[in-house]
C-alpha positions in Angstrom: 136.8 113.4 94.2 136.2 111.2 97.0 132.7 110.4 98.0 133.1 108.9 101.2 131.8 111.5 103.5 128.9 112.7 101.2 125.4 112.2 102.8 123.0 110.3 100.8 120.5 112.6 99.1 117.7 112.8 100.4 119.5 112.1 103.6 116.5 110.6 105.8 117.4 112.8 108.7 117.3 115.6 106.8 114.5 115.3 104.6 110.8 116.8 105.2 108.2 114.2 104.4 105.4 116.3 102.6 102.0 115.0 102.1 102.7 113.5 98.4 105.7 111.5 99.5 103.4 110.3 102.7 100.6 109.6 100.7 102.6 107.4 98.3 103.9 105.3 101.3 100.4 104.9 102.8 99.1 103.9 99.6 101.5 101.0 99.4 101.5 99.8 103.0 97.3 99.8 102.9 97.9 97.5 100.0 99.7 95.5 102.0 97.4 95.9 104.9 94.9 94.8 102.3 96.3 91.8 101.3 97.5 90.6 105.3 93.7 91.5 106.5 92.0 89.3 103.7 93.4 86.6 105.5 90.2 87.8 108.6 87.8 87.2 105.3 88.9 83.8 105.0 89.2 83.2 108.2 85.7 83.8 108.8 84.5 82.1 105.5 86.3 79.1 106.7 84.6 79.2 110.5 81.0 79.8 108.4 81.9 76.7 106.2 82.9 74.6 108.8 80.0 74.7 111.3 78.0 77.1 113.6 80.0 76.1 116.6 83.5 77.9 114.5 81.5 80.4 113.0 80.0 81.6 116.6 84.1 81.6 118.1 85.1 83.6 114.6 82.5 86.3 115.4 84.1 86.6 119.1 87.2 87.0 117.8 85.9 89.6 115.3 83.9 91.0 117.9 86.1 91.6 120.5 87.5 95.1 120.9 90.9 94.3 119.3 88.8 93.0 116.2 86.3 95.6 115.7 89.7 97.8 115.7 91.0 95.8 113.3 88.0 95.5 111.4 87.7 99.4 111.2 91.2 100.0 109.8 91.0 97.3 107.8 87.7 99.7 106.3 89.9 102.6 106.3 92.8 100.9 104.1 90.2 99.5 102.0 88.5 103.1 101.0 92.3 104.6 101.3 93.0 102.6 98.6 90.5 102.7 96.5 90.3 106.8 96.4 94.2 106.6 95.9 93.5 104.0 93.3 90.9 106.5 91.6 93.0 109.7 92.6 96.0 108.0 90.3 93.8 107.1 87.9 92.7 110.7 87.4 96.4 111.7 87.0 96.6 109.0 84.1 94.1 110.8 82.0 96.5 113.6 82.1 94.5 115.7 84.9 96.0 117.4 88.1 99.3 117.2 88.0 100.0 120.7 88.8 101.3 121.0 92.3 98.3 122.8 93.5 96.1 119.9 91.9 97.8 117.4 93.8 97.9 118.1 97.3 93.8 119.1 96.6 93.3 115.5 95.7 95.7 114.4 98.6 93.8 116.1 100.8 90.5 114.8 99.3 91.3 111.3 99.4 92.3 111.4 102.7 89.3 112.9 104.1 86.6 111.2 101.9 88.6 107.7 103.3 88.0 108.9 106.9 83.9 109.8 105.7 83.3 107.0 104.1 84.9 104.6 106.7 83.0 106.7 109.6 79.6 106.1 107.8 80.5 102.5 106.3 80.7 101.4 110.1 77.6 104.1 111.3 75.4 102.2 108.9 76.8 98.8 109.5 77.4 99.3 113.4 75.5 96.4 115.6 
């Protein structure tokens, strides 16, 4: 039986991402996203510890419009990740893992991430 002409399965132009597969993937690349934008924390620890003259040019950077955007998604993958973080940690108890279940609590963790980011930065806004 040759195998040379067989697709592989799931063939990526083929396959339907749902919103489980999706979700797993943006889980993983705001830990990533988590882990790149610490380096902003320490970048502004650093300009704080180093004098008032860094630590004024840190918050323009920050400030500008390209770092409040950054800033904010940095917010989103934070509370992304952390209601993934809890929504798995429901599944480990041995809770919603019928199929209904799971794209409830996909759907919940996406929008309380969205909320909570909204009012994180409505409370904390300048």
């Amino acid at each position: 039986m040759s195998t040379v002409n067989r697709p592989l399965s799931p063939h990526l132009q083929i396959y339907k991402p749902q919103l489980t597969s999706v979700m797993s993937i943006t889980h993983r690349a705001t830990g990533v996203a988590l882990t790149v934008g610490t380096l902003l924390l320490v970048y502004w620890l650093s300009a704080a510890a180093i004098g008032p003259e860094a630590h004024v040019d840190a918050g323009r950077v920050l400030g500008s419009k390209l770092g409040q955007l950054i800033l904010f998604l940095f917010t989103w993958a934070l509370y992304y990740h952390l209601c993934a973080g809890i929504r798995h940690l429901y599944w480990d108890m041995g809770r919603g893992l019928d199929l209904d279940s799971v794209y409830l609590s996909g759907k919940i963790t996406l929008w309380a991430s969205i909320g909570l980011t909204f009012v994180t930065w409505i409370i904390a806004a300048p």
